[in-house]
C-alpha positions in Angstrom: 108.9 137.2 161.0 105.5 138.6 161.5 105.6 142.7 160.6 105.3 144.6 164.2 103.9 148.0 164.5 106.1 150.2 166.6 105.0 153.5 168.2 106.7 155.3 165.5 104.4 153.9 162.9 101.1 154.5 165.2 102.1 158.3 165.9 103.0 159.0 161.6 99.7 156.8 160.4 97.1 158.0 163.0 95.9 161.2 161.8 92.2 160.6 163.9 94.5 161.0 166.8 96.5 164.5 165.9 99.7 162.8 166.3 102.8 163.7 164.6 106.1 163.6 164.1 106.7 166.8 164.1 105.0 167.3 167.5 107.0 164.3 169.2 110.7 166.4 168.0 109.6 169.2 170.7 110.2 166.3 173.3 114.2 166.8 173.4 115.8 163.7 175.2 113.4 161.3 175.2 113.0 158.3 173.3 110.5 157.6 171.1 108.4 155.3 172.7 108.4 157.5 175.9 107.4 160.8 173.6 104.7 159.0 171.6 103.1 157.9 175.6 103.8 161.4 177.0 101.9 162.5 173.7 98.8 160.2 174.4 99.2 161.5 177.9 98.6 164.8 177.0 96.1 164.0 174.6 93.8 162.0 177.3 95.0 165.2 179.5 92.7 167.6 177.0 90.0 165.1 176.6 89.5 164.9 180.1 89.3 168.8 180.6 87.1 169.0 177.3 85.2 166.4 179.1 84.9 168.5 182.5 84.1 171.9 180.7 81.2 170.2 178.7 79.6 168.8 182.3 80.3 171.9 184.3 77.7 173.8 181.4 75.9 171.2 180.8 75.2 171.5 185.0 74.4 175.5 184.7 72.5 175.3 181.5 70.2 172.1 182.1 70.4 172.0 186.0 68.6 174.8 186.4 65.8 173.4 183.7 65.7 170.4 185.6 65.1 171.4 188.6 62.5 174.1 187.4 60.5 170.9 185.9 60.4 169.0 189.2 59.5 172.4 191.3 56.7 173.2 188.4 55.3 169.7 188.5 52.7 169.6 190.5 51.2 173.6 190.0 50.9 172.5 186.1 49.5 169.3 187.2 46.8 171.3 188.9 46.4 174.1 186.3 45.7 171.3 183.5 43.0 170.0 185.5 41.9 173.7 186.0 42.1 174.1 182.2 41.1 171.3 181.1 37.7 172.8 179.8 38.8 175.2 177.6 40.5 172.4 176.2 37.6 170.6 175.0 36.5 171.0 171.7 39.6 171.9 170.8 41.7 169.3 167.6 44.3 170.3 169.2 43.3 168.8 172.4 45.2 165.1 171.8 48.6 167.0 171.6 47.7 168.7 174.6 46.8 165.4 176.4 49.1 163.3 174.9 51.9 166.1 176.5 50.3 166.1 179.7 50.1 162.1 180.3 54.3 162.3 179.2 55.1 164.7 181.7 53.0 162.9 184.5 54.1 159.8 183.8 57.8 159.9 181.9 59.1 162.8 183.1 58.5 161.2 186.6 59.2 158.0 186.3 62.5 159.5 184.7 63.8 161.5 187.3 62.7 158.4 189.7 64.5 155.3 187.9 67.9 158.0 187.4 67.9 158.1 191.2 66.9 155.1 192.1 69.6 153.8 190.0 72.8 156.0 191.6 71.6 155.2 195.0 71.5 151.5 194.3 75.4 152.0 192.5 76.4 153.9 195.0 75.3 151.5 197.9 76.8 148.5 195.6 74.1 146.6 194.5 75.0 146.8 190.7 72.2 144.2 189.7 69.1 146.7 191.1 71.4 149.7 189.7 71.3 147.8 186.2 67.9 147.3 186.1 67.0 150.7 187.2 69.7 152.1 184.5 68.2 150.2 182.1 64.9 151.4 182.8 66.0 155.2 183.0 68.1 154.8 179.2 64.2 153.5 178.2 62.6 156.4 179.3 64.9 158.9 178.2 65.0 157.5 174.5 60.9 157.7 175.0 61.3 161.4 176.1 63.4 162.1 173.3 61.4 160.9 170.4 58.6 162.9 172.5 60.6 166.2 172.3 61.5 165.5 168.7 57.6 164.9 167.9 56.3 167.5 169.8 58.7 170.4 168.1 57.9 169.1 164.4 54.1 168.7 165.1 54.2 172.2 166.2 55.9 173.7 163.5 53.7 172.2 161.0 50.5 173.0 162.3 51.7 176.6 163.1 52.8 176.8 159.6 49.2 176.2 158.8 47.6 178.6 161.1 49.7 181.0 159.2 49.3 179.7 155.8 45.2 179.7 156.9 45.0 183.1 158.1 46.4 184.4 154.8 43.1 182.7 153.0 40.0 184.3 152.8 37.1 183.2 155.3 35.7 181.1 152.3 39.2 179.2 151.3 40.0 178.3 155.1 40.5 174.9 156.3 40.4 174.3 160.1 42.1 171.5 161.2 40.2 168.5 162.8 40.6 165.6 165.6 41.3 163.6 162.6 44.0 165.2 161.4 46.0 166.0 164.3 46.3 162.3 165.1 47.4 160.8 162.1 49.6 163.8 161.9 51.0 162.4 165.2 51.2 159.3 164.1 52.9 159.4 160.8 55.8 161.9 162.8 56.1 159.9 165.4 56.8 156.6 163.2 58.9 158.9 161.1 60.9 159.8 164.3 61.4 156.0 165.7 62.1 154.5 162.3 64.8 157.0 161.9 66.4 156.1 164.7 66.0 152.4 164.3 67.3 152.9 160.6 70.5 154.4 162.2 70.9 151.6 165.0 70.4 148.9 162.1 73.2 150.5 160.3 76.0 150.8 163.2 75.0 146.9 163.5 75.1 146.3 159.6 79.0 147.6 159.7 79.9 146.4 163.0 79.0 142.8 162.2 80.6 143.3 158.2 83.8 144.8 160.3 83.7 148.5 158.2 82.9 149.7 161.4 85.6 152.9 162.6 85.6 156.1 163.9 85.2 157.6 160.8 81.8 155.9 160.0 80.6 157.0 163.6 81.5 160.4 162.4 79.4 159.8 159.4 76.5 158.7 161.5 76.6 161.6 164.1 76.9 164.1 160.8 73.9 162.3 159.4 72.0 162.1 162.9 73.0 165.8 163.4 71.6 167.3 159.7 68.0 165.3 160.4 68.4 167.6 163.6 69.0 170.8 161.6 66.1 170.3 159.3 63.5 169.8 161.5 65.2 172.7 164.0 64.7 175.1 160.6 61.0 174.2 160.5 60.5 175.1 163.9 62.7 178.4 163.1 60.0 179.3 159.9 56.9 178.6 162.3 58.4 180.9 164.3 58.8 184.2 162.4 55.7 183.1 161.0 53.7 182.8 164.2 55.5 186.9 164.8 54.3 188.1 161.7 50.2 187.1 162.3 48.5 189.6 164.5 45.1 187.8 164.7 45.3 186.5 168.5 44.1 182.4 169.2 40.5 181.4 168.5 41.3 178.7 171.7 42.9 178.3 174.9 44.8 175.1 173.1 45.6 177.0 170.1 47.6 179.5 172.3 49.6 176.8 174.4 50.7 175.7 170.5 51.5 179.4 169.5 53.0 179.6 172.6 55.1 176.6 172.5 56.7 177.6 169.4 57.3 180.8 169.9 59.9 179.8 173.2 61.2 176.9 171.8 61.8 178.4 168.7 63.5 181.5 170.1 65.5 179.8 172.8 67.0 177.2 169.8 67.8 180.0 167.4 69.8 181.8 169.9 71.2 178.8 170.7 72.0 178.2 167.3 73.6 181.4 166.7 76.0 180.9 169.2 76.5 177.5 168.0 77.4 178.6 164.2 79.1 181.3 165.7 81.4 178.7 167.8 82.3 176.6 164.8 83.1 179.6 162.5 85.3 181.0 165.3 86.8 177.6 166.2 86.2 178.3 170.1 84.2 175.4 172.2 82.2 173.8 169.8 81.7 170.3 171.7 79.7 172.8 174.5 77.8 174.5 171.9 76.7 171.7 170.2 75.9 169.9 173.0 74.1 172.7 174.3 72.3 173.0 171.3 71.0 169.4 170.3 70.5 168.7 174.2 68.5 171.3 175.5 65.5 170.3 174.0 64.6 167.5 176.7 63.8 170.1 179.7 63.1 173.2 177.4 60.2 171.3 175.7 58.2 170.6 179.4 59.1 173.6 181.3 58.1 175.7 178.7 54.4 173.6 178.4 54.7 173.9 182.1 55.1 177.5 182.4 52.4 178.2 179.5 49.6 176.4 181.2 50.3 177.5 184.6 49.9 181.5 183.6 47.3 180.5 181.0 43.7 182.2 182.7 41.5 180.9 179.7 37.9 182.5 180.0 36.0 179.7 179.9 32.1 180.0 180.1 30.7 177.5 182.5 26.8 176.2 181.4 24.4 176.6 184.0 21.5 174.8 184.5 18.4 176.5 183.4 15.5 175.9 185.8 11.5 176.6 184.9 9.7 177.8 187.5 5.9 177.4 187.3 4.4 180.8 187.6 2.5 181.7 190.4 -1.2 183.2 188.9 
C-alpha cells in the first residue's frame, strides 16, 4: 500500500509552519485531525491580522506621501520650469532632468493605470482591469529601479563633493556631463541586471524543482543585504554632506545635497527603529516594510519639496544696445 501522510506527520515534520506536538496536547478532547485544522485556523487567524496591521501603517506612513506627491505635482512642475536656468550649465543637470521627466510621466501614469485598473475590477471588466494592472506592475518596477538609481547616484557623487572639498584648489576634480551619465548608466544597468539575475534564479529552481520556501527566504535575505549596502552608502554621504560647511557652488548641486540629506535622515531613523524591532522581537514585518518601501514616495516628494522652496539667484543677460551718440 502506498505510504499516506496523516495530519500527525504534517504538524511533527513542518517546522516552516510552527506546528507542534506539544502545542496540539493543549487542545483537550479533540482529535487529532480536528486539533491539527483548529491549529492551521489559528495560524491563518495571526497571518491575517499580521496582514491587517502591516496595511493599516502602510496607509498612515505612505498615504500621506502619496497624496502629498499628487497635491505637489503640478507647483513643482511649475517651479522646474521656473528653475530651469539655474540649472543649465550645471553636470548635474541630466540627473535633474532625467528626475523631472520620471515624475511627469511615471509617477502619473502610475497613479493613473492603478486607478484605472480598480475601477475597471470593480465594475467587472477583468480583461481592461488586467491590462491596466499589468501596465501599473510595469511602471512601478520602472519607478523602483528609478528610486534605487537615484539614492546610489547621490551618495556617490556627494561622497565626491566631500572627498573634493578636502583637496586643495590645485588637486580638485569637478565633475563633468560626461561623467554623470555614464555614472547613470553603469548604476542603472547594475540595478536591472540585479534584479533580472534574481528573477533568472527563482526560474532556474522552479523549473529544476529545488524551489521551497526556504530558498524564497534565501532570495528575500539576498535581495534585502543588496538593499542594506547601498542604504549604508547613502547613510556615509550623509554625515559627510553635515560635516562640509562650504555651501553649493549651484542651484543643482543643492537639490543633490539636499536630496541626501532627507533621504538619508528619514532612512536612518527608519532604520533605527527597524534594528531596534528585530533586536526586541516586536513588529518586524511593519518595520521592515516600512523601511525598504518607503523609498518610492520619499524619493519625489522630497525632489518636489526641494525645488518648489528652492529661490536660486539666477542672473538673467540682458541685451546690450549701442546707441549712436548724438554730437
Amino acid at each position: 500500500m502506498p505510504k499516506t501522510t496523516t495530519p500527525e506527520s504534517l504538524v511533527e515534520k513542518s517546522f516552516n509552519h510552527l506546528i507542534s506536538v506539544n502545542d496540539l496536547k493543549s487542545y483537550n478532547g479533540l482529535s487529532k485531525e480536528q486539533r491539527a485544522i483548529q491549529e492551521l485556523q489559528n495560524m491563518l487567524a495571526a497571518e491575517m491580522e499580521g496582514t491587517k496591521k502591516l496595511i493599516i501603517a502602510s496607509a498612515i506612513t505612505l498615504g500621506p506621501l502619496a497624496v502629498c506627491l499628487i497635491v505637489c505635482m503640478c507647483s513643482y512642475l511649475m517651479a522646474f520650469t521656473r528653475n530651469l536656468k539655474a540649472h543649465a550649465g550645471s553636470p548635474l543637470l541630466l540627473l535633474i532632468a532625467h528626475s523631472y521627466r520620471t515624475l511627469k510621466f511615471n509617477y502619473i501614469s502610475f497613479f493613473m493605470f492603478g486607478i484605472c485598473a480598480g475601477i475597471s475590477m470593480s465594475m467587472g471588466n477583468l480583461f481592461l482591469g488586467q491590462i491596466f494592472l499589468q501596465m501599473f506592475i510595469i511602471l512601478a518596477l520602472a519607478i523602483i529601479w528609478y528610486v534605487t538609481m537615484y539614492q546610489i547616484i547621490i551618495s556617490i557623487v556627494s561622497i565626491h563633493r566631500f572627498i573634493n572639498i578636502r583637496q586643495s584648489p590645485e588637486l580638485r576634480g569637478e565633475l563633468t556631463r560626461c561623467n554623470v551619465l555614464f555614472l547613470m548608466i553603469i548604476v542603472f544597468l547594475l540595478v536591472i541586471f540585479k534584479d533580472i539575475g534574481m528573477v533568472i534564479w527563482m526560474v532556474v529552481l522552479m523549473v529544476g524543482g529545488g524551489f521551497n520556501i526556504e530558498i524564497l527566504f534565501t532570495i528575500m535575505m539576498y535581495y534585502s543585504m543588496i538593499y542594506i549596502t547601498h542604504q549604508i552608502l547613502l547613510f556615509i554621504a550623509t554625515i559627510f554632506q553635515f560635516c562640509i560647511s562650504e555651501a553649493p557652488k549651484s542651484h543643482s548641486e543643492y537639490c543633490v545635497v539636499t536630496h541626501t540629506k532627507y533621504i538619508g535622515l528619514v532612512k536612518m531613523v527608519l532604520g533605527v527603529i527597524c534594528f531596534a524591532s528585530y533586536l526586541l522581537n516586536f513588529e518586524t514585518t511593519i518595520a521592515s516594510t516600512l523601511f525598504f518601501g518607503i523609498d518610492i514616495f520619499l524619493v519625489p516628494v522630497v525632489i518636489q519639496i526641494t525645488e518648489i522652496r528652492a529661490k536660486p539667484n539666477v542672473i538673467i543677460p540682458t541685451e546690450i544696445q549701442k546707441e549712436p551718440l548724438n554730437v
